[in-house]
C-alpha positions in Angstrom: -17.2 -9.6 -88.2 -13.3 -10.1 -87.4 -12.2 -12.6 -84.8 -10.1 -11.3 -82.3 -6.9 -11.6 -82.4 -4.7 -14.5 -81.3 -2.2 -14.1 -78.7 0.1 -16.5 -77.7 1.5 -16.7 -74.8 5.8 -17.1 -74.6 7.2 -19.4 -72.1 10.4 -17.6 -71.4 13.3 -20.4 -71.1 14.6 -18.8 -67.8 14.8 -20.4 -64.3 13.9 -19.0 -60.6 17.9 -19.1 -60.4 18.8 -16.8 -63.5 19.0 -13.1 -63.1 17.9 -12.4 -66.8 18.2 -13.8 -70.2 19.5 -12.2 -73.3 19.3 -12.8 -77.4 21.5 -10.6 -79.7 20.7 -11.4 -83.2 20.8 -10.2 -86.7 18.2 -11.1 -88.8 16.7 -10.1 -92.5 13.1 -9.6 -91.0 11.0 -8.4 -88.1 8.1 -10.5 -88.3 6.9 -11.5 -84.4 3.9 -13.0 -83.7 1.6 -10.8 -80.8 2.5 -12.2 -77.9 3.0 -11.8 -74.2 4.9 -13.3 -71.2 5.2 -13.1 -67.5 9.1 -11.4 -67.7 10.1 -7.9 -68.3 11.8 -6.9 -71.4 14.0 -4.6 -72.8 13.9 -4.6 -76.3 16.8 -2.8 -78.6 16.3 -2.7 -82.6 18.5 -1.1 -85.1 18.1 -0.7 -89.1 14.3 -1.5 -88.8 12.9 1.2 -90.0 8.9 1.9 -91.1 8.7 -1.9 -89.1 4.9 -2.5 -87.2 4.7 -2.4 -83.6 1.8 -3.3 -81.7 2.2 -2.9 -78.0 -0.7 -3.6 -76.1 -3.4 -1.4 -77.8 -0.6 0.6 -79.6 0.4 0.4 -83.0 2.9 2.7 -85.1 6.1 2.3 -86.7 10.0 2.1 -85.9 12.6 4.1 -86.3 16.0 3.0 -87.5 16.9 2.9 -83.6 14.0 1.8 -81.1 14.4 0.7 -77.4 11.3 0.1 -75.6 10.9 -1.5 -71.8 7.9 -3.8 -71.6 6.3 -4.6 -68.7 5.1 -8.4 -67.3 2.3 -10.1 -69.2 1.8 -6.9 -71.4 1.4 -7.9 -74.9 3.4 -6.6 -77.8 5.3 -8.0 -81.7 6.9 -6.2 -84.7 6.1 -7.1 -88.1 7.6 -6.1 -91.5 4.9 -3.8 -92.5 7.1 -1.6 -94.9 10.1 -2.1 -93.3 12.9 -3.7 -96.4 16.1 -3.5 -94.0 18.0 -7.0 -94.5 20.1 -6.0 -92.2 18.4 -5.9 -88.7 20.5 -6.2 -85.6 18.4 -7.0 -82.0 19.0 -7.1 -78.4 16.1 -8.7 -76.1 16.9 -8.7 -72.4 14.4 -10.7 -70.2 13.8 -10.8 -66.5 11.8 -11.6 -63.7 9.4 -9.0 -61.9 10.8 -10.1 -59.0 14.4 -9.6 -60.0 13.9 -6.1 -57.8 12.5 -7.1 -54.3 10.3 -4.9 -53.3 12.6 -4.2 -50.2 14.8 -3.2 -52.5 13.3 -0.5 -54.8 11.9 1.4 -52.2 15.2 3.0 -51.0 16.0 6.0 -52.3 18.5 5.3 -54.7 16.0 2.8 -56.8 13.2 5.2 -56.7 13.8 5.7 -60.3 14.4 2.5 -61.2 11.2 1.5 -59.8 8.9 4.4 -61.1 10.1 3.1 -64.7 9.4 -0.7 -64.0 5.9 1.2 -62.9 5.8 2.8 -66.1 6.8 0.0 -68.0 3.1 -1.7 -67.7 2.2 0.7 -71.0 5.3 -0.1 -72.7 8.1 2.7 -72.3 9.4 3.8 -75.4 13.0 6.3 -75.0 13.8 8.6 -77.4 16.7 8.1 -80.1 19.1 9.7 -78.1 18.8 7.8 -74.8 18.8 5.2 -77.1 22.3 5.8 -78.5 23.2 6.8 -75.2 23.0 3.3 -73.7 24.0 1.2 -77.4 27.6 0.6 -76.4 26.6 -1.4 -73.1 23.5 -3.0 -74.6 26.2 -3.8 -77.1 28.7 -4.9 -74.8 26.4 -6.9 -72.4 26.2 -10.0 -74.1 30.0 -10.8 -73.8 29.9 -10.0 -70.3 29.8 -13.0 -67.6 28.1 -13.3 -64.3 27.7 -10.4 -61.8 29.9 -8.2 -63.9 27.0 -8.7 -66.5 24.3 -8.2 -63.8 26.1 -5.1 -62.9 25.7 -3.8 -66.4 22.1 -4.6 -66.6 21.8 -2.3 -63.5 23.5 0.3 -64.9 21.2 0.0 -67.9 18.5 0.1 -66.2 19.6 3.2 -63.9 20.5 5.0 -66.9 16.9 4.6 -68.9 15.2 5.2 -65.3 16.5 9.1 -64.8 16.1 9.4 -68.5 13.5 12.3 -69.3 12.9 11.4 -72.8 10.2 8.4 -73.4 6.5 8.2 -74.1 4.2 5.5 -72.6 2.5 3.9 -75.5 -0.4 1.6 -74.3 -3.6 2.5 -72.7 -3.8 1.0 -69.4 -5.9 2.1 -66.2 -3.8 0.4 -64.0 -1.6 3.3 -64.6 -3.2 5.8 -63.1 -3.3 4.0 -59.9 0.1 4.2 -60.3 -0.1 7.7 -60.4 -2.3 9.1 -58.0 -0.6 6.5 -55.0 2.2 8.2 -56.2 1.2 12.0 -56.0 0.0 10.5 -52.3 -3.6 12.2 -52.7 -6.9 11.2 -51.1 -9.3 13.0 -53.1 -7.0 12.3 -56.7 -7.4 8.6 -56.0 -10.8 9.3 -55.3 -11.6 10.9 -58.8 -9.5 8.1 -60.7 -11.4 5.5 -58.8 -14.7 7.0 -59.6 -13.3 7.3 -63.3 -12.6 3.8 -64.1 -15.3 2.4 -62.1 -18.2 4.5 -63.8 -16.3 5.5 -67.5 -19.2 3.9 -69.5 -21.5 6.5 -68.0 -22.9 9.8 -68.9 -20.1 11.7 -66.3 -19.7 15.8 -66.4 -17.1 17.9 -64.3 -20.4 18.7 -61.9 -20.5 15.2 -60.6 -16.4 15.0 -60.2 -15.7 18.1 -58.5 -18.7 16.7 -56.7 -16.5 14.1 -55.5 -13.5 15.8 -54.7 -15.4 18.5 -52.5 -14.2 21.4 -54.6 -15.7 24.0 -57.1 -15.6 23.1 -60.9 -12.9 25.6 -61.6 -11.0 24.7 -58.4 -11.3 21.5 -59.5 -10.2 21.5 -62.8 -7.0 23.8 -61.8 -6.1 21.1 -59.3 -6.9 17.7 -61.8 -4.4 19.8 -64.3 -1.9 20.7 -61.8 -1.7 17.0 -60.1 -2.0 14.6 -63.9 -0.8 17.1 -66.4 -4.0 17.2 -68.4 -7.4 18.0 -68.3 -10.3 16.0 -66.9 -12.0 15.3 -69.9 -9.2 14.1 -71.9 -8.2 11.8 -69.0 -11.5 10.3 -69.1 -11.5 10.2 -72.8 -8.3 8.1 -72.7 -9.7 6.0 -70.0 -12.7 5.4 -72.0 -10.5 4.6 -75.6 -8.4 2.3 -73.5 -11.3 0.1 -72.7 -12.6 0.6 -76.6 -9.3 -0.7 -77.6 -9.2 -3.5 -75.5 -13.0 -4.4 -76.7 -12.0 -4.0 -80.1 -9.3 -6.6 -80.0 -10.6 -9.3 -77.7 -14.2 -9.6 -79.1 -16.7 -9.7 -81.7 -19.1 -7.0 -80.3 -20.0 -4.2 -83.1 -18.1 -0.6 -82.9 -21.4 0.6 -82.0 -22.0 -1.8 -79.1 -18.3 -0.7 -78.0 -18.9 2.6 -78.1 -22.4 2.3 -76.2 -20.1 0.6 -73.4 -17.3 2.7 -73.2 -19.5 5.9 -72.8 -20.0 7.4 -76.5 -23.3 7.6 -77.2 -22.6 9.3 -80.4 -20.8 7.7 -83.2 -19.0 10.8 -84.7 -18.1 11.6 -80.8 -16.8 7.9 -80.6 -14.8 7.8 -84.1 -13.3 11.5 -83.6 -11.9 10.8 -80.2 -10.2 7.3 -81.1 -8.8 8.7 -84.0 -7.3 11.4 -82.0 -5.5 8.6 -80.0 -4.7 5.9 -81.9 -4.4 7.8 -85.7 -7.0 5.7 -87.0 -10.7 4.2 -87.2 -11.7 2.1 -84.9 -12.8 -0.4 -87.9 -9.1 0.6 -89.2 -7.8 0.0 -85.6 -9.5 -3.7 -85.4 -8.7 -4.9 -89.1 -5.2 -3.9 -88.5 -4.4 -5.5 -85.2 -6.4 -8.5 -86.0 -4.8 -9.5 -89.1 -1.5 -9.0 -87.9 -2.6 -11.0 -84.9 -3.7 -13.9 -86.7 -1.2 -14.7 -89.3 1.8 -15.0 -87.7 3.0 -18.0 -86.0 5.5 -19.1 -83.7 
């Protein structure tokens, strides 16, 4: 039986009266401990490839150029794994939530901005070439001063907002809150709600179109229209979210987690995880664990 793993929680040396806090470094490793902390961060790595990243319940590897927006309290680190770079370059910018006042982000010209600090609570990973596109002022910003430098991190930020190129890498519920208040939809919100409430239960399309008022193929043309996917592999990700989270923060067996989370079948259970996370659950645990527990700040 594996503990679960410890995460430490980062006190982020940054007062009410800073705007944000940035490290450039160049290192010879990429060994973080899993940790989390109450500020946002942007996160830029270069010649780190085949590195560890765990980011909530994610875990793959880097690419020689990764840039990943991570949202408040959300908890993430890199480790070597077989990464043999020596010659590691990194960029951490830090802020408040609060740096955007609500007030503020709900004009129209922030609407992206604030979508993405939305998004963020997965972990945002852009592609390589939105990436590249924003280097030279991630590169720049750490010789810029005072509001010329919070200018920049605006910029930044606008930039990776109206980008179309990122994938969300955590599982997290919370996010499809996000997105039904966002599509504006009573009887959407109705269905998540139901989802995440009652995921650890026998549910079939019957009792959801039940809830939406519609017919089951109705239904299932207007679930795919609204979230992009289909209602079974939404509640399978709901339901391998919560397996994940299980798997990390406690002892319970992989068949008491998969009795919870709504798999009453083991092969069901071990199939579907796999599809999402590219490995066991045993494999998923071990892995996260272990690189959970030996590192240290």
């Amino acid at each position: 039986m594996h503990n679960p793993a410890k995460i430490l929680k980062e006190n982020i040396p940054l007062t009410q009266n800073d705007c944000f806090t940035i490290f450039a470094r160049e290192k010879q490793s990429i060994d973080f401990p899993l940790h989390y902390h109450e500020e946002i961060e942007l996160n830029f790595i270069m010649n780190a490839p085949k590195a560890r990243r765990l980011i909530g319940d994610h875990m793959g590897e880097t690419d020689n150029l990764e840039l990943i927006l991570i949202g408040s309290n959300l908890q993430h680190g890199w480790f070597n794994h077989e990464c043999n770079s020596q010659e590691i370059a990194e960029i951490t910018i830090q802020f408040h939530p609060d740096l955007f006042d609500d007030n503020l982000l709900k004009r129209n010209q922030l609407s992206y901005i604030k979508n993405i600090l939305q998004l963020s609570a997965r972990g945002v990973l852009f592609s390589k070439q939105t990436a590249a596109t924003v280097k030279p002022l991630l590169l720049k910003l750490p010789q810029k001063k005072g509001f010329e430098s919070v200018l920049e991190l605006f910029t930044i930020l606008h930039q990776l907002s109206t980008s179309k190129n990122y994938r969300l890498l955590a599982s997290n519920n919370n996010l499809h809150k996000i997105k039904t208040n966002t599509y504006g939809n009573s009887r959407l919100e109705a269905v998540m709600e139901y989802l995440n409430n009652h995921f650890h239960q026998q549910i079939n399309l019957a009792d959801i179109a039940n809830i939406a008022a519609m017919t089951e193929v109705s239904f299932s043309r207007f679930f795919k229209n609204r979230t992009g996917q289909t209602f079974i592999n939404t509640l399978n990700e709901i339901r391998i979210g919560h397996a994940a989270r299980l798997l990390i923060e406690t002892t319970l067996s992989i068949n008491e987690i998969a009795d919870k989370c709504g798999y009453n079948n083991m092969s069901n259970f071990n199939r579907a995880f796999k599809k999402r996370k590219q490995c066991t659950p045993k494999e998923f645990r071990e892995t996260y664990t272990d690189f959970g527990t030996k590192m240290f700040i």
